[in-house]
Phi, psi and omega in degrees: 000154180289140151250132167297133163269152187229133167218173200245114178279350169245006159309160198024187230271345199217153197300170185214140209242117182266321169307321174318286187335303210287312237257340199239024159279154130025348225011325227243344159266330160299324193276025183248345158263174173210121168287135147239121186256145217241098178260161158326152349251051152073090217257043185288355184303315180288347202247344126325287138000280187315290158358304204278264193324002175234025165067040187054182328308209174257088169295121172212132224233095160181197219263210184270342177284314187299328166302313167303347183269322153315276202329297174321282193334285203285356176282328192297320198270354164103045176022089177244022174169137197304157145280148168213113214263102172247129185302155208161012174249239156246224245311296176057053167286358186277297182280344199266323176273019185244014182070348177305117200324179198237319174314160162285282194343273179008287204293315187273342167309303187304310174311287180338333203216021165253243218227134181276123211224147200252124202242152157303141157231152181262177127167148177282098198039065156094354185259115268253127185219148158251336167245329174158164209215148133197247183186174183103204184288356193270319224260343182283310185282303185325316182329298219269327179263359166279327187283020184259155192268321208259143185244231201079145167296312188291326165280338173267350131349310192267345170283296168347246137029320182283338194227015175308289163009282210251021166243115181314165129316148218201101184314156191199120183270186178234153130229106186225172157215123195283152159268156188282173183278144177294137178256108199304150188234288190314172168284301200315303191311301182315317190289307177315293168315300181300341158288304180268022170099172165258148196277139186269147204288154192300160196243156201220046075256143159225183185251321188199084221247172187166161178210118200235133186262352184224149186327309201278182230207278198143188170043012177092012186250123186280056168302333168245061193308345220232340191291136179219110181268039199236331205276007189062351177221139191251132176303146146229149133299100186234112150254140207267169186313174145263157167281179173276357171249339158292328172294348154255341177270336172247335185286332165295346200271315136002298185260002147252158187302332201239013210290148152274135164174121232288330188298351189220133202233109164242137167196195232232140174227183167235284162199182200207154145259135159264137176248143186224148209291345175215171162247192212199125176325161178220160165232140194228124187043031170078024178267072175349114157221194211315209146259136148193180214253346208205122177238153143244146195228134182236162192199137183246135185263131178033056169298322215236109180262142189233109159263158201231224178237192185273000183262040186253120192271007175242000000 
């Protein structure tokens, strides 16, 4: 039997040719898949099945939401086999914070022939996210970019920029629990800690909030730099509004690997309840979810089987 590859023919900015895909594999990989295509509202359980029985993983060739919906499926079903996150979407914060190529071909070559990695799961009042969820101006533009025809990076960017302005800030109580700091043992570990700082306090207003189990965004943007999805603990994030002058001087900084910049303030929960002063849209792996006033964000530690390549730094 085959493993499906499965794919979303209509994620990310441009259409997706699965023969194309195939025709630059292997001969010797090519006859071990088969594409199939997979729309809302997403049926993966017979195509999991296939999965088990062709020995894995769960190949799935689309953007972070499709993934995020694989991810439910197989949580649902008692992980009986890894994911395997081939990028294909506009952003691909998922494949992109596990190191995975960007080529699809690339991408499935690579997977075939890594490795299997037991990952953290998050979720939010029980629900299952594999890279992050949050609220605030983030949870506004998911909103705001499922309903759109057209994808890419460059609209959302432009979306970013139409609602950067007009979304407030919003009070936030806390009830969390923290890990103690890590206590540096190296010359290296010292030097590190002391770049980056003592961690900072949970924030009672925010602007745009997350909570991330792997570094990305998507599109190259390093929003959790410190996410280790292996460590048992999930980073939350606060980005502060930016000015009209950060935006040119701090919002790139964002978008390097090493970049520093006031705007963005992280640190470590084990888990929390947030009371938030109203209530407020969410998003899970850039997936819309409801509005609500009171979240508990929770963490299973190596919960989740993921595969990944051999550029997978954990």
């Amino acid at each position: 039997m085959k493993l499906p590859l499965i794919f979303n023919p209509i994620s990310g900015a441009q259409g997706k040719d699965p023969e194309a895909l195939l025709a630059c594999l292997p001969e010797e990989l090519r006859r071990r898949v088969e594409p199939v295509a997979l729309e809302a509202p997403w049926d993966y359980a017979p195509l999991i099945e296939r999965a088990v029985a062709a020995g894995g993983p769960l190949l799935v060739w689309g953007g972070d939401g499709t993934l995020h919906h694989a991810g439910r499926a197989l949580v649902e079903a008692g992980c009986p086999v890894a994911l395997a996150a081939i990028p294909g979407g506009s952003g691909n914060g998922l494949a992109r914070g596990l190191r995975t190529p960007l080529e699809p071909a690339g991408a499935v070559s690579n997977l075939l022939n890594g490795r299997e990695l037991r990952i953290d799961l998050p979720r939010l009042d029980g629900v299952p996210f594999l890279n992050v969820c949050g609220t605030g101006f983030e949870a506004i533009i998911a909103q705001a970019f499922e309903a759109r025809q057209d994808r890419g990076f460059l609209n959302y960017a432009k979306l970013c920029v139409g609602l950067w302005r007009r979304h407030p800030e919003m009070s936030v109580r806390w009830d969390a629990v923290r890990p103690e700091p890590p206590a540096p043992i190296t010359a290296v570990g010292k030097l590190r800690a002391a770049w980056q700082g003592t961690e900072p306090s949970l924030p009672s207003k925010i602007w745009s909030l997350c909570f991330a189990n792997l570094p990305q965004y998507g599109s190259g943007l390093w929003i959790a730099p410190q996410a280790d999805p292996t460590d048992g603990i999930l980073q939350w994030v606060h980005l502060k509004r930016p000015g009209v002058f950060d935006l040119v001087a701090e919002v790139p900084q964002l978008f390097r690997e090493g970049g520093r910049t006031a705007l963005r303030q992280e640190g470590r929960i084990l888990r929390a309840v947030l009371h938030l002063d109203r209530a407020m849209s969410w998003h899970l792996d850039g997936e819309p979810a409801p509005e609500r006033d009171r979240a508990e964000l929770t963490l299973e530690k190596g919960a989740f089987r993921m595969q990944v390549t051999s550029n997978c730094p954990w």
